[in-house]
N, C-alpha and C positions, 0 to 999 in steps of 0.2 A: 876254231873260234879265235878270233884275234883281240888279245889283252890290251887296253889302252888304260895311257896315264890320263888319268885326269886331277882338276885342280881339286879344292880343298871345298869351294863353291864353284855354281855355274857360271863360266864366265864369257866374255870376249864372243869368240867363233862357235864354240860349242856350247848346245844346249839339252845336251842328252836327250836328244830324240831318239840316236844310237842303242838306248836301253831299252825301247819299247818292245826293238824286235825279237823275233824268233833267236834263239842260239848259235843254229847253224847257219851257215853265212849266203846260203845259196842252195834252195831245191836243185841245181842244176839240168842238166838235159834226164828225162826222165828214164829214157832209157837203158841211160846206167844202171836203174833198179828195179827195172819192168815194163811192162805194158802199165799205161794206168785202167784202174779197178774200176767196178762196178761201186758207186758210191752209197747206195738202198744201205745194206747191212753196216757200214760203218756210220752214216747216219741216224740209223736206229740203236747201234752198239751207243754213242754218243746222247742221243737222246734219254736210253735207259741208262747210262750213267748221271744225267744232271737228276734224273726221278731220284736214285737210288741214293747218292750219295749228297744232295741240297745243292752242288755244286753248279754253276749255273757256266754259258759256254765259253765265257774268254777266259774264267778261271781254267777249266777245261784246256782252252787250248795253252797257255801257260806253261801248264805242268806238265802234258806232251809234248813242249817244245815244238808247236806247229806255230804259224800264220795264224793270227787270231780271224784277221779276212777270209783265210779257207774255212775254218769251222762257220761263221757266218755266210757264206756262202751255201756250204753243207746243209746246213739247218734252214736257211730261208728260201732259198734258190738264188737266182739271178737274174735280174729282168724280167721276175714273173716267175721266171720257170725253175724247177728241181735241176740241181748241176748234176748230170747221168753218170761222172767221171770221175776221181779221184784219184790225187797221184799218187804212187806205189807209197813213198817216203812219207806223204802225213798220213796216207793209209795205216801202214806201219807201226807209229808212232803213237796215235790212235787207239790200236786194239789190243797195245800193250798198255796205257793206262784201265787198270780195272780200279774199282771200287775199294781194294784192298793197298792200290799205289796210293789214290787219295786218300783214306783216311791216314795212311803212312806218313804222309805229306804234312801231316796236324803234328805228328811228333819228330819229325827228321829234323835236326837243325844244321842249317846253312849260314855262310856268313851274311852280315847284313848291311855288306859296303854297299850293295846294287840298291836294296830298298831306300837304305840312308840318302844315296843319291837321287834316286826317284822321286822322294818324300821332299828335299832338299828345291830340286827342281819344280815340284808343283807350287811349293811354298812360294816361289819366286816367281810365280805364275799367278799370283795372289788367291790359289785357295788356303786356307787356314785348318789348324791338326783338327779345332773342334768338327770341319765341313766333312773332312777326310773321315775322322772318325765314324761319323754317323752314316757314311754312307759306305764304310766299308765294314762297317761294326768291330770294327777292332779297337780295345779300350783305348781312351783318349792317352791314359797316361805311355803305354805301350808305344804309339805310336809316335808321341813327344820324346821319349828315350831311347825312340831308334833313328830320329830326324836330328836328336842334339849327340849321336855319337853314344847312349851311354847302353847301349842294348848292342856287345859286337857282334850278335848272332838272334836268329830269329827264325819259327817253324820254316817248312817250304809252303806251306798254306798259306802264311801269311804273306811271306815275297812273294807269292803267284798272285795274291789278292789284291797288296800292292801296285803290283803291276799290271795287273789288268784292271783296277781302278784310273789307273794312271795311262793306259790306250783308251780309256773312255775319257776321259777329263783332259788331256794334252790339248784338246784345240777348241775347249770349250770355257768360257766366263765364266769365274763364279757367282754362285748365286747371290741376289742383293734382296733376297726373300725370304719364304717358306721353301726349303729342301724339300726336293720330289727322287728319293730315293729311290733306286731302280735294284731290284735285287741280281746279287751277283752270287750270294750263296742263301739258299734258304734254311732258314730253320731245322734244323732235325734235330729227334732224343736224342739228350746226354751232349750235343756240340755246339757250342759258339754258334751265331750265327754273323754272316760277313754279305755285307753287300756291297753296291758301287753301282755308279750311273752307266749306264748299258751303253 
């Protein structure tokens, strides 16, 4: 993973699109890690994980550090059709998130430069905390005191929720209406609930 400096805001040349992605820097030739898989089972491991834990699938892919596009893929097909294939490494990556990693996720805390900057960059993209908020369900004020610097740290649920708020809304206007919230985490006993535009 390659560390880069960045400024204090978005500026000039960069506009942190860089943060949307995946972790690792390149699936490379797949070979290095296998034949790729039979997709059925890790598409159903996936699917009973959004049932099981509310968690819906760019959070998902997020927190496995995959392609948010291959789990969409996974889940929807492509051109119509179920993708037959999957490669070894989000395979992988995949069937080591269980249900037990995410709710982990709720309590791990992580630094929160990545969010702050995510937060930073939508803002200047003209959505605003109260838009974010509602559609990620994450309290307004939370979200304001991780955007002004004063939150240095914050679950990994919340930066995965962040973030995969932030690959739905990167290329998208904000609203000049009524919010039509797309659920990213649903509802379940005893947890927060967190959504975002799909």
């Amino acid at each position: 993973m390659t560390i880069q400096m960045m400024a204090p805001h978005p500026t000039g040349g960069w506009d942190g699109r860089e943060l949307l992605d995946a972790d690792f820097d390149t699936l490379g030739d797949a070979d290095d890690y296998g034949p790729w898989v039979d997709a059925a089972p890790f598409r159903a491991h996936v699917r009973h994980l959004m049932a099981d834990s509310g968690v819906a699938w760019r959070t998902i892919a997020v927190l496995a550090d995959v392609p948010s596009q291959s789990v969409d893929h996974l889940l929807r097909g492509r051109n119509g059709r179920p993708v037959p294939r999957l490669h070894p490494l989000i395979a992988e990556r995949l069937f080591h998130l269980t249900k037990a990693a995410v709710d982990d996720s709720a309590n791990r805390r992580i630094h929160a430069g990545r969010t702050q900057r995510l937060l930073q960059c939508l803002t200047a993209r003209g959505w605003v905390v109260r838009d974010l908020a509602r559609r990620t369900r994450i309290p307004e004020t939370e979200l304001a005191d991780l955007l002004a610097g004063r939150s240095p740290s914050c679950s990994q649920l919340v930066g995965a929720t962040v973030k995969a708020a932030a690959q739905a809304l990167w290329d998208r206007r904000p609203p000049t209406g009524l919010l039509q919230p797309y659920e990213l985490r649903r509802p379940t006993a005893g947890t927060p609930a967190m959504s975002a535009a799909a």
